[in-house]
C-alpha positions, 0 to 999 in steps of 0.5 A: 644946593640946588641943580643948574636947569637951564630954560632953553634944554628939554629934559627927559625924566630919566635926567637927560638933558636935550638941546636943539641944534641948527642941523637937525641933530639934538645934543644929549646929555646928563642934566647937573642934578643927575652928575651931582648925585652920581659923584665923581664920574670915573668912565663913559661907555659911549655907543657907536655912531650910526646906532639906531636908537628908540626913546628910553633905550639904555644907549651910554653908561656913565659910571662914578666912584659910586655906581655905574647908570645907564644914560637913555636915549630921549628921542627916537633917532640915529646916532651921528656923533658921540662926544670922544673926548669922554673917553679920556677925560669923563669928568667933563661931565662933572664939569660942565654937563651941559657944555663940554660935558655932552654925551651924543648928538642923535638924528632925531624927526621927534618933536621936542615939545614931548620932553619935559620943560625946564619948569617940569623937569625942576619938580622932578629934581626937587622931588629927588632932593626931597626923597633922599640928598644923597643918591639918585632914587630914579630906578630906571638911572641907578643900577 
């Protein structure tokens, strides 16, 4: 079974997702293929709003029934906001990662031509599925 990537995201190689919106701020998340090999997410440690953040900083922490993974910022850029409702239900996430399921929305000046395309992003995925169906084989998400 193969991963949702939509076209119209930037994906970082570590499996984040990144959507622009009309405001400046960019919507970050965990891609579908990333949820997918995690399992049944239990908890999301969410950062704080006003935390400034580099690209590739460890920022959030989803944990499943299998393992606790370290979500990284991106972009360079401040968090302005931080999906609350994760608290209380991280399955959103499992459910609709690149809608209910976003993570934070993060002030960013950093262009999104530097993430990966929906193409690049595929290879990446695919190249996990290869490796191993059955865990997420990407050092820098699995702790």
């Amino acid at each position: 079974m193969s991963s949702i990537i939509p076209a119209d995201l930037r994906y970082a190689e570590t499996h984040e997702w990144v959507r622009a919106n009309d405001d400046g701020t960019v919507t970050v998340g965990i891609t579908d293929h990333a949820q997918r090999l995690l399992g049944d997410l239990v908890f999301v440690e969410i950062p704080e709003v006003g935390r400034v953040v580099s690209a590739a900083e460890a920022c959030a922490v989803v944990e499943s029934v299998k393992a606790a993974s370290d979500v990284y910022s991106p972009l360079d850029g401040v968090i302005v906001e931080v999906n609350e409702t994760l608290a209380d239900n991280p399955e959103l996430i499992n459910q609709d990662p690149y809608g209910e399921g976003w993570i934070l929305r993060i002030k960013t000046a950093a262009a999104l031509d530097e993430l990966l395309d929906a193409a690049a992003y595929e290879a990446i995925a695919a190249a996990d599925e290869d490796e191993d169906a059955g865990s997420l084989t990407d050092p820098k998400l699995v702790e």
